[in-house]
C-alpha positions in Angstrom: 0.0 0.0 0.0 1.6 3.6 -0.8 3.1 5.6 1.8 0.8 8.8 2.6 2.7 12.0 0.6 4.7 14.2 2.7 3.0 18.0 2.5 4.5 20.7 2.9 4.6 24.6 2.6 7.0 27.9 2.2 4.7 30.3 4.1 6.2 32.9 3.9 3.8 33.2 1.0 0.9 33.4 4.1 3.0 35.6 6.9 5.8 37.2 7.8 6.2 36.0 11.4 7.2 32.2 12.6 3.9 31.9 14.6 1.9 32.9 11.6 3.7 30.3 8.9 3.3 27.6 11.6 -0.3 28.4 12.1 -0.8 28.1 8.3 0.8 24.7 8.2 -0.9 23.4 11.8 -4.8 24.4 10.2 -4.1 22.5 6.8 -2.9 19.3 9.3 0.4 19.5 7.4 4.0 18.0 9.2 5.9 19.8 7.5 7.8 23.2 6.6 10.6 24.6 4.2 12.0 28.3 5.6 12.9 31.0 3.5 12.3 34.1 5.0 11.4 35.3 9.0 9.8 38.6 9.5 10.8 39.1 5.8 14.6 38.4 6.3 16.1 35.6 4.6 16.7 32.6 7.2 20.7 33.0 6.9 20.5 36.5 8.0 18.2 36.6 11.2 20.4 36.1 14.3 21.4 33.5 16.0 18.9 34.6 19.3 16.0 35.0 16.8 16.8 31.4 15.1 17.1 29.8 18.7 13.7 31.5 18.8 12.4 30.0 15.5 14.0 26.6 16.6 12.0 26.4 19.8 8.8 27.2 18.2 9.3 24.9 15.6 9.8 22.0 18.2 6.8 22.8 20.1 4.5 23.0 16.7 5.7 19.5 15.9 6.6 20.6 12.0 9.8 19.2 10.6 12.2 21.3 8.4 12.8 20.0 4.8 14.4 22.5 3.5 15.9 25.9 3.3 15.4 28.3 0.0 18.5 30.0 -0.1 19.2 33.1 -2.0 22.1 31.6 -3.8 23.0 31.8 -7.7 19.1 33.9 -7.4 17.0 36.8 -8.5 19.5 39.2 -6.4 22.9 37.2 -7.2 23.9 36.8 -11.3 27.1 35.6 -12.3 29.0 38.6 -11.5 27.9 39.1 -8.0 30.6 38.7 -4.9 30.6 34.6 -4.8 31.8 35.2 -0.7 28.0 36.2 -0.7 26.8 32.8 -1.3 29.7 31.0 0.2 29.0 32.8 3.9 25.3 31.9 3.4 26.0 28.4 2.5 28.2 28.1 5.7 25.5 29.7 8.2 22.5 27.8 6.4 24.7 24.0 6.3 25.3 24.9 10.2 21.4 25.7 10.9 20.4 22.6 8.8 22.5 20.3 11.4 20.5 22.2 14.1 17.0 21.7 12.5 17.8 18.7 11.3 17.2 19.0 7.2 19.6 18.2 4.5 18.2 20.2 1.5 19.1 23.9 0.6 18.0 25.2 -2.5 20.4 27.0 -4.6 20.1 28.4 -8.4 22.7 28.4 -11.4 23.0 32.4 -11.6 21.0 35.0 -14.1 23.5 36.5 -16.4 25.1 39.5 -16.7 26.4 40.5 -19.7 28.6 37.4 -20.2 28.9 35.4 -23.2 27.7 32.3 -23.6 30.7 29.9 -23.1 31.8 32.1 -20.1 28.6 32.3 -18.3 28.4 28.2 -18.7 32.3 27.8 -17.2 31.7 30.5 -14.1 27.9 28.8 -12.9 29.4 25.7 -13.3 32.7 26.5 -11.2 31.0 28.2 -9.0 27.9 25.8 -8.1 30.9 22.9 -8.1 33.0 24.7 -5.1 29.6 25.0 -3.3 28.8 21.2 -3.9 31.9 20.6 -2.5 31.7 22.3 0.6 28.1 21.3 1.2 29.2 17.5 0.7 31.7 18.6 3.7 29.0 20.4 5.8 26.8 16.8 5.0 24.3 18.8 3.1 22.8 19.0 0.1 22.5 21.6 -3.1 19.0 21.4 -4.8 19.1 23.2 -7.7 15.9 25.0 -9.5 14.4 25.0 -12.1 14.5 29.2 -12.1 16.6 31.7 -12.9 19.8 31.1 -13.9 22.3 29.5 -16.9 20.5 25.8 -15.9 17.4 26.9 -15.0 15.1 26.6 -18.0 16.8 23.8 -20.3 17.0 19.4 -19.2 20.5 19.7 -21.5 21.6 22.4 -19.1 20.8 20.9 -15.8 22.0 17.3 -16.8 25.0 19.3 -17.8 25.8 20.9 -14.6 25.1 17.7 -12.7 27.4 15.8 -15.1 30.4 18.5 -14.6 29.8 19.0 -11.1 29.6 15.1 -10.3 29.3 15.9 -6.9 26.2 13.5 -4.4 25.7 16.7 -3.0 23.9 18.6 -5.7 20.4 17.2 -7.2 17.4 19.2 -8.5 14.4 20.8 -7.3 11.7 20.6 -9.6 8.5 23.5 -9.3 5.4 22.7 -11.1 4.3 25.3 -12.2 7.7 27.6 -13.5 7.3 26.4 -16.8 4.6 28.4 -17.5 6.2 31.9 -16.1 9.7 31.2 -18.4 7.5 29.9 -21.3 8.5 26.4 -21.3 6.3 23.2 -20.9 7.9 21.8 -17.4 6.3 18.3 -17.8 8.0 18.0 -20.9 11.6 19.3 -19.1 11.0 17.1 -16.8 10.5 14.0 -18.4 14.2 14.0 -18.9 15.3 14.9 -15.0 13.0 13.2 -13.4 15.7 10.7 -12.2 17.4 13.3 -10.4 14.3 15.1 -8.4 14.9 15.0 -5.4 12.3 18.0 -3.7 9.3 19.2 -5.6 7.9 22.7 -4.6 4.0 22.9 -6.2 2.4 25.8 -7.5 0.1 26.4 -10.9 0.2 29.2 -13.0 -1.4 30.1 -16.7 -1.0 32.9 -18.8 -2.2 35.6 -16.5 -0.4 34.7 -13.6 -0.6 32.0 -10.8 -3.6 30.2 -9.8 -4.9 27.4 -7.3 -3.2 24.2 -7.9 -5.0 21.8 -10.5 -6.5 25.5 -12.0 -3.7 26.2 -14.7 -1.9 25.2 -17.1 0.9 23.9 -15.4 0.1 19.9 -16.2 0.1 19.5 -12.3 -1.1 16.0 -11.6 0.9 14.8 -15.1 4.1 16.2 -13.3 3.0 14.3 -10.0 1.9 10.9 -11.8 5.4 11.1 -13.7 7.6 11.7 -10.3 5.4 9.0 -8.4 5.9 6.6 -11.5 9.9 7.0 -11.5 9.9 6.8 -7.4 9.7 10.2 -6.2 9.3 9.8 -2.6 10.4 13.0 -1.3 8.1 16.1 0.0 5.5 18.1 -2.0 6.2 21.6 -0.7 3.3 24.5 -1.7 4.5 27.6 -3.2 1.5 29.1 -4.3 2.8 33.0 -5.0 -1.3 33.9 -5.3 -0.6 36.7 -2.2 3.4 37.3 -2.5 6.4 37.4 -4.8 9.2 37.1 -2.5 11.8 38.1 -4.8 9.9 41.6 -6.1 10.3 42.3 -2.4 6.9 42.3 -1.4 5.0 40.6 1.2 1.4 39.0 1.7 -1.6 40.8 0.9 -4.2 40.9 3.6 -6.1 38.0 2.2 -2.4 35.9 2.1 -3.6 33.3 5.1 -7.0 32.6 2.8 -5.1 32.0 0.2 -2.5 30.0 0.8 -5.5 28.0 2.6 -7.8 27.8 -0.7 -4.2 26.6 -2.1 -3.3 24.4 0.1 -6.9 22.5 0.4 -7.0 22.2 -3.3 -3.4 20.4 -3.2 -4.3 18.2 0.0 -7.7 16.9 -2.4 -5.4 16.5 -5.4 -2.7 14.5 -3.8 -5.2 12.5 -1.7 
């Protein structure tokens, strides 16, 4: 008999504050949590007294951490950006993850910035190699989005990064539903990673913008069929983005808790 899926949320899409994104989570009857942002600071940036305060709620809620969405190779940090950035956030995040007790932290493969081709390829791949290697050190690992940056869009790319980087500590991240916001068909990219998912983040989008999960055009439960067929048995993690687009630097709209509740009870009937 299958195993029961492992749900999950960022919501930070629902509230700013720790009490509020565990509240979110506790009402759907969900176990689980990835952190991106507390108080709208990203996780590797709050201090140490504020995570022990995160930490302790956490325990008391119950909710286990899955993973953390990192910042690096992202929106904020193309190829020419200071690489110390992403190294100190890798360190600080890879010493929170043995406190929490997660693995994952999602990375990108950095948006260009006026490179050319061959050079942007050679410095996202050196660079997301010397993080692979220090996260295989730290016993963590890189999961890699398909988002921004010089692998984010194109199978050839990622397969490509994984096959230079040959490191067990990098694997991808697939999202449902980013296909449709860089104009590709994600089921079709990810009929040829699908071997290498190893976190899924779910949201649903069409040509106007993001919608409820199994409203869009995303080919949601073909993505979810195709990872369950090749043995996907990690964590489905909601991202719906209906309230909040963490990287325009906004936060949720008033209405962000009934959202990502409308959201999240359309993926709980889907998945069950």
């Amino acid at each position: 008999m299958p195993s029961e899926p492992v749900l999950a949320g960022l919501p930070d899409d629902a509230a700013h504050d720790i009490d509020g994104q565990i509240s979110v989570l506790t009402e759907l009857g969900w176990p689980a949590i990835e952190l991106r942002t507390i108080d709208k600071v990203a996780i590797a940036d709050i201090t140490d007294e504020q995570f022990s305060s995160v930490s302790a709620a956490l325990s008391e809620s119950g909710l286990r951490v899955i993973c953390f969405a990192s910042r690096i190779g992202g929106w904020t940090r193309p190829i020419t950006s200071a690489f110390r950035d992403d190294l100190d956030e890798l360190e600080v995040l890879a010493k929170r993850a043995r406190l929490l007790g997660t693995r994952y932290v999602r990375i990108r493969s950095y948006p260009n910035d006026g490179l050319a081709e061959y050079s942007w390829r050679a410095h996202a791949i050196a660079r997301v190699g010397a993080l692979a290697d220090r996260a295989e050190r730290h016993g963590v690992t890189l999961l890699h989005e398909n988002s921004v940056g010089w692998a984010g869009t194109k199978a050839e790319r990622m397969l490509d990064l994984l096959d230079e980087v040959g490191s067990p500590a990098l694997k991808l991240l697939f999202d449902t539903g980013n296909g449709v916001v860089h104009g590709y068909d994600g089921y079709d990219l990810l009929t040829d990673i699908v071997g290498h998912v190893e976190h899924v983040h779910v949201k649903d989008a069409d040509p106007n913008g993001y919608t409820v999960p199994g409203e869009g055009a995303a080919r949601l439960m073909e993505c979810v069929e195709l990872l369950k067929a090749n043995g996907y048995d990690g964590a489905w993690s909601l991202e719906p983005r209906l309230a909040v687009a963490p990287h325009e630097g906004g936060g949720p709209t008033e209405d962000a808790v009934a959202r990502f509740l409308t959201a999240g009870k359309a993926m709980t009937g889907l998945f069950r």
